[in-house]
C-alpha positions in Angstrom: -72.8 -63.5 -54.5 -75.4 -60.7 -55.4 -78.1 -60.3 -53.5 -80.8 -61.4 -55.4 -78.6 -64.6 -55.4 -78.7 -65.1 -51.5 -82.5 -64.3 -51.6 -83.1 -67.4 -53.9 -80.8 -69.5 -51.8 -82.3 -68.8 -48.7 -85.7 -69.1 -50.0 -84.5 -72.5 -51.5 -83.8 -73.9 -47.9 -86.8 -72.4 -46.2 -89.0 -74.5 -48.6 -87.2 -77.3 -49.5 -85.9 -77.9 -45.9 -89.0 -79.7 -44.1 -89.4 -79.9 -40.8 -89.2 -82.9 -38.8 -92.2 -84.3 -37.2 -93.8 -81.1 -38.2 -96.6 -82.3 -40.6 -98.3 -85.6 -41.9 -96.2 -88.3 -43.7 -96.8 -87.3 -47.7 -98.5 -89.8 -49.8 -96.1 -92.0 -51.3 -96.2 -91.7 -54.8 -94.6 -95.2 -57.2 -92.6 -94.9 -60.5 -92.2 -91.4 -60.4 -89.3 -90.4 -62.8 -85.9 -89.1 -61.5 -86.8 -85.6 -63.2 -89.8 -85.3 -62.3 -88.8 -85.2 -58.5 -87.5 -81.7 -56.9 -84.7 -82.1 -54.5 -81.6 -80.2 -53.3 -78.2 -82.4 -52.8 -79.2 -85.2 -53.7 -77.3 -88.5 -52.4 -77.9 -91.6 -53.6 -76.9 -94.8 -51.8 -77.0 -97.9 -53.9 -77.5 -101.0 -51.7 -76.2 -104.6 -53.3 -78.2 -106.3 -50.7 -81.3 -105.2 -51.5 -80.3 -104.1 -54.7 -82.4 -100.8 -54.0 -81.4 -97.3 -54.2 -81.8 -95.0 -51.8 -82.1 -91.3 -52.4 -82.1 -88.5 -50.3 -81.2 -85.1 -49.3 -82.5 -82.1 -47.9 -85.8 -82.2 -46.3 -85.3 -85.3 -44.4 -87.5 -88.0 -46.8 -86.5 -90.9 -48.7 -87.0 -92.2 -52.2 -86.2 -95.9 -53.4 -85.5 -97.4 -56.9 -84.6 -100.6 -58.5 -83.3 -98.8 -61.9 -82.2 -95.3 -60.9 -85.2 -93.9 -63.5 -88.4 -94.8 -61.6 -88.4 -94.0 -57.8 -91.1 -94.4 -55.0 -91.3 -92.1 -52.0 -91.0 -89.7 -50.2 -91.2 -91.6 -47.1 -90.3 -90.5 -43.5 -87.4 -91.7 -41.9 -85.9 -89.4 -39.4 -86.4 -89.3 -36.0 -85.1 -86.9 -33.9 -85.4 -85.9 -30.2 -87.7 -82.9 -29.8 -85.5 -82.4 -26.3 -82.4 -82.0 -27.7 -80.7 -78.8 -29.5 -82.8 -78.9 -32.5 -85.5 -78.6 -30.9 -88.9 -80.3 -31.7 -89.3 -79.3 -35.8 -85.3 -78.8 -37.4 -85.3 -78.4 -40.5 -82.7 -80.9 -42.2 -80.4 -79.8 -44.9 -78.1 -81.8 -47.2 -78.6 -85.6 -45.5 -76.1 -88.4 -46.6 -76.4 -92.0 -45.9 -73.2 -94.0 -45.4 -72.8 -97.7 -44.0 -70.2 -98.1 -41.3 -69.7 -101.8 -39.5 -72.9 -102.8 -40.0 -75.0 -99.9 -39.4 -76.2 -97.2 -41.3 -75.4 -93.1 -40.5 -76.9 -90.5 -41.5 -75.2 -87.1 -41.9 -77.2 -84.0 -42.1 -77.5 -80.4 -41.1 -80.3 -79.5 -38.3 -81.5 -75.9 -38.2 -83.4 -75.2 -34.9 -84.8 -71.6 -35.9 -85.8 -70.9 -32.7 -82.5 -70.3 -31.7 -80.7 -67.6 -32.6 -76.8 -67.5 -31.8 -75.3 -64.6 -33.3 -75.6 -61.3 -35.6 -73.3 -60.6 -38.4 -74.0 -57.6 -40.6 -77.4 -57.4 -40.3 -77.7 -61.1 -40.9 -79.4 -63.4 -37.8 -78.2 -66.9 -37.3 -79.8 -69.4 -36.5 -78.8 -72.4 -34.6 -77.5 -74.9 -37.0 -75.1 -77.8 -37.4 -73.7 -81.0 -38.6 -74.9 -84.0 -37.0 -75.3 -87.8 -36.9 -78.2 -90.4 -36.7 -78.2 -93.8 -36.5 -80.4 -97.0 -37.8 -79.5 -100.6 -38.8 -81.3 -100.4 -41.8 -80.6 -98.2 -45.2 -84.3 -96.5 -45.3 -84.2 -95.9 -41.6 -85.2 -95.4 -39.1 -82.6 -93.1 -38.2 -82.6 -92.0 -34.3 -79.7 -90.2 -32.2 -77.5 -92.1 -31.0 -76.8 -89.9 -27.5 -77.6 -86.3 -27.2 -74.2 -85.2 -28.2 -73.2 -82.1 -30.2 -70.6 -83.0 -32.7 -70.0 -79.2 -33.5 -69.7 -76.3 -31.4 -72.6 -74.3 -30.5 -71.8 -70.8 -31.6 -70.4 -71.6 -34.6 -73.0 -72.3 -37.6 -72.1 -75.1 -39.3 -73.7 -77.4 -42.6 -72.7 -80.0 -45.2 -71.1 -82.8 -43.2 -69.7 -85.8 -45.0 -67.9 -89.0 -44.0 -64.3 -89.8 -44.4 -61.5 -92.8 -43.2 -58.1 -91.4 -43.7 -55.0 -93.4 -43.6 -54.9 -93.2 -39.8 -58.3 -95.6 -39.8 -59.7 -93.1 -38.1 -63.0 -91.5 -39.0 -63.8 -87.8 -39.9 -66.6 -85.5 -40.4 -66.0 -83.4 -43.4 -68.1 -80.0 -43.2 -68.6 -76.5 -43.9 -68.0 -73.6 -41.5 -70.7 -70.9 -42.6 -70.1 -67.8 -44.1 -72.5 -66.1 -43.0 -70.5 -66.0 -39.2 -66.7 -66.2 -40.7 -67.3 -64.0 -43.9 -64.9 -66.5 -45.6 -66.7 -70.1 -45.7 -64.3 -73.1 -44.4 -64.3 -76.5 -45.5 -62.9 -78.2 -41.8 -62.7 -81.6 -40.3 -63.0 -83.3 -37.3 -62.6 -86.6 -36.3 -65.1 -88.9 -35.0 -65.5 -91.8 -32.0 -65.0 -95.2 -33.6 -68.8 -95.7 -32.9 -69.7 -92.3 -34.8 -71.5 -91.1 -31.6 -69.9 -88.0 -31.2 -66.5 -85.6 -31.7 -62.9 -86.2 -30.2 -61.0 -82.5 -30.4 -61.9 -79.9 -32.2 -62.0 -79.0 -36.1 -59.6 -78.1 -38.2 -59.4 -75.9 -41.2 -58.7 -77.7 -44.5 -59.2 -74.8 -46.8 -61.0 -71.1 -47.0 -63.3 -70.1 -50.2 -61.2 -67.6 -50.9 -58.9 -70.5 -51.6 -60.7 -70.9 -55.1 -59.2 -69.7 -58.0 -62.8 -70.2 -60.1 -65.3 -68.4 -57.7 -66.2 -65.0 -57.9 -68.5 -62.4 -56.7 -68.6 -59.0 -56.3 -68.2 -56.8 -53.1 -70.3 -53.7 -51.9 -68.8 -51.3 -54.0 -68.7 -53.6 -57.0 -65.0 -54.8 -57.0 -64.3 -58.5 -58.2 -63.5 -60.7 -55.5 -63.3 -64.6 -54.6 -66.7 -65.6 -53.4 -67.1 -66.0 -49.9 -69.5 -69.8 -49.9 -68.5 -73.0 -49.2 -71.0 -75.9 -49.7 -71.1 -79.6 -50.6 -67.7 -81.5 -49.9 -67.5 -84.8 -50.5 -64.0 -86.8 -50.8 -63.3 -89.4 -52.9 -59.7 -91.1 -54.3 -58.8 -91.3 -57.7 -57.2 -95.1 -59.6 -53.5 -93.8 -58.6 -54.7 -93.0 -55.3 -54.7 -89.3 -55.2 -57.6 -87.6 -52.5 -59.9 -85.2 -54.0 -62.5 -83.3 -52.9 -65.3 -81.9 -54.9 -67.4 -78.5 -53.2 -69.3 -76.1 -54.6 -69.4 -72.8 -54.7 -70.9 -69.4 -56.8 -69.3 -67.6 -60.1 -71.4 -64.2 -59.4 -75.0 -65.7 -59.8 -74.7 -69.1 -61.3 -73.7 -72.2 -59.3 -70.5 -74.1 -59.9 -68.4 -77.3 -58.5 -64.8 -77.5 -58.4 -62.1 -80.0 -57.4 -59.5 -79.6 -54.9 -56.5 -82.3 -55.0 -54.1 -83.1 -51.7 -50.7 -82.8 -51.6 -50.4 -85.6 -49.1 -53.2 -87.9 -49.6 -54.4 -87.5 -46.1 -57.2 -84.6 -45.3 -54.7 -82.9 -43.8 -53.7 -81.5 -47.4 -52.1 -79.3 -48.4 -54.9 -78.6 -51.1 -54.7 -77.5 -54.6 -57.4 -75.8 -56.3 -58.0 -76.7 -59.9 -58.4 -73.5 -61.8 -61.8 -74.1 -63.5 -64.8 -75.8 -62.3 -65.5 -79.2 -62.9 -69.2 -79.7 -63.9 -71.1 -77.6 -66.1 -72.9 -73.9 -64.7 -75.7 -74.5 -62.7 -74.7 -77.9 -61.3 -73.6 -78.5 -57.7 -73.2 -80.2 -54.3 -72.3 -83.6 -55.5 -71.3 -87.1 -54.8 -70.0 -90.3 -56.1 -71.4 -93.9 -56.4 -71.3 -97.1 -58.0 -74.1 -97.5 -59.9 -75.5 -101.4 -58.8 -74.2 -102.8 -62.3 -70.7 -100.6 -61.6 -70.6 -97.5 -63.3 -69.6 -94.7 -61.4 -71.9 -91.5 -61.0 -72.1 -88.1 -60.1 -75.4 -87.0 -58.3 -76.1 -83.7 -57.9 -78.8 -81.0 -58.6 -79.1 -78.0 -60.8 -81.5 -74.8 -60.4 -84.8 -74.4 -62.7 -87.0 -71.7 -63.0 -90.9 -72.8 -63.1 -93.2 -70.0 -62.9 -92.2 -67.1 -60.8 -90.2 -69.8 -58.4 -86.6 -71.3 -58.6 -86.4 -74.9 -57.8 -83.2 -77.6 -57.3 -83.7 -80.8 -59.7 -81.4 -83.6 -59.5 -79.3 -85.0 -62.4 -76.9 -87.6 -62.8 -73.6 -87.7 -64.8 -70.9 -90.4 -66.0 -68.0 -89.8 -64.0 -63.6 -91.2 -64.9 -61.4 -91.8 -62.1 -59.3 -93.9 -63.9 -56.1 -91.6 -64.3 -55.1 -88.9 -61.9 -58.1 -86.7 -61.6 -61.5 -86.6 -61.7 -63.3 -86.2 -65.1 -66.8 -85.3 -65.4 -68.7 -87.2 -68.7 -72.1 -87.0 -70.4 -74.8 -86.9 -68.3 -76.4 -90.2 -67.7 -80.1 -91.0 -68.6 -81.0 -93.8 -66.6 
């Protein structure tokens, strides 16, 4: 990735990724239209019970729709324990909401900047990680479960998804930072059958060097595989094949691919598809069922206004029915 690239990145995070408990509730705002609303990795949970959508993603706030066009929020629905690791104002990165037996979870990535837990190359870390909430509602509240650290504390970690392989048992799916590993990681590790903490430790799925698509350039200019891992979400194709979708950088410009494994189980092996599978500029996406059943891709793009770069989500038609995954039209709701 150049550097100029990083810069936008990191600046991305610092002001899209609100801190928690750190400032009055924003005014909620009705029928505001999908792209008129700036968000980074956007997730989208559609709810037949209340036949409501729920959108989030990083920043910690919420957004509701009946129609997928017009959406009210942001509302506040985290809660998090200013005693714990993250310390009283995290800043929350990349949140997913999945229903498990009757509750709700809510996967995210905490950064407690106050802590710093290592120095690689001139680059600070921060202390940062996957983690889970709780509530028994879809627009929260979410509160911790326990003070429990799912992922080891030296190691920064971001991205976490949710996963039941064909053991029943469930996983977090997540991202082991580059910036510490100079080689990002897509790992899991499995989960208590209540989701309120980690059994074991994780395990390496794939490297982002793995990618046959992603490139970038090194310090004396030579072509090489780029070095980020972001995004992963799993889903199963009509014949049953697992995939996983991540994203990743081609020199500058975002892109998604696909990963396919050999087994069916997360436990791979896994097979990069040569080329990318969404259009430049799109990434860190997920599947969904729209509430009438069309299946979805959400996921953001990057947009220049003024002398700032912004993430804006978009939505496109998505085919599972054969063996892979293939990316449509995008869908104007």
């Amino acid at each position: 990735m150049k550097k100029y690239s990083l810069f936008i990145v990191c600046c991305l995070f610092i002001s899209s990724g609100l801190m928690a408990q750190n400032r009055p509730a924003p005014a909620i705002r009705k029928n505001v239209p999908m792209d008129s609303i700036l968000l980074s990795d956007p997730f989208i949970l559609a709810d037949a019970k209340a036949k409501l959508y729920y959108m989030t993603g990083t920043g910690g706030m919420l957004w509701k729709s009946k129609n997928l066009h017009f959406w009210d929020g942001p509302y506040t629905v985290v809660k998090t324990d200013s005693t714990s690791w993250m310390g009283p104002h995290p800043m929350i990165w990349a949140a997913e909401l999945h229903p498990y037996k009757n509750k709700y979870y809510y996967f995210a990535t905490f950064t407690n900047r106050a802590v710093k837990i290592d120095t690689v190359k001139g680059n600070i870390i921060e202390r940062r990680a996957s983690h889970l909430l709780v509530s028994d509602q879809p627009d929260g509240p979410y509160v911790p479960m326990k003070d429990s650290i799912y992922l080891p504390a030296n190691k920064p970690t971001l991205d976490g998804t949710f996963w039941i392989d064909t053991d029943g048992k469930p996983y977090m799916v997540y991202c082991y930072e580059w910036l510490q590993n100079l080689n990002g990681t897509i790992e899991k590790i499995e989960l208590k059958p209540d989701l309120s903490g980690s059994i074991g430790e994780g395990k390496v799925l794939f490297r982002a060097s793995d990618a046959p698509w992603s490139r970038e350039k090194d310090e004396q200019g030579n072509d090489r595989p780029n070095k980020v891992t972001d995004g992963p979400y799993l889903f199963r194709t009509a014949t049953g094949r697992l995939g996983m979708i991540w994203t990743s950088w081609i020199y500058d410009v975002y892109a998604q691919g696909v990963a396919y494994s050999a087994s069916g189980t997360l436990d791979g092996p896994w097979a990069q598809e040569k080329d990318p599978v969404t259009p430049p500029n799109y990434g860190h996406g997920m599947l969904f069922r729209s509430l009438d059943g069309k299946l979805l891709m959400s996921l953001h793009s990057h947009k220049k206004i003024g002398d700032r770069t912004v993430r804006v989500p978009h939505l496109f038609e998505v085919d599972l029915s054969g063996d892979k995954l293939i990316v449509g039209k995008p869908f104007i709701p």
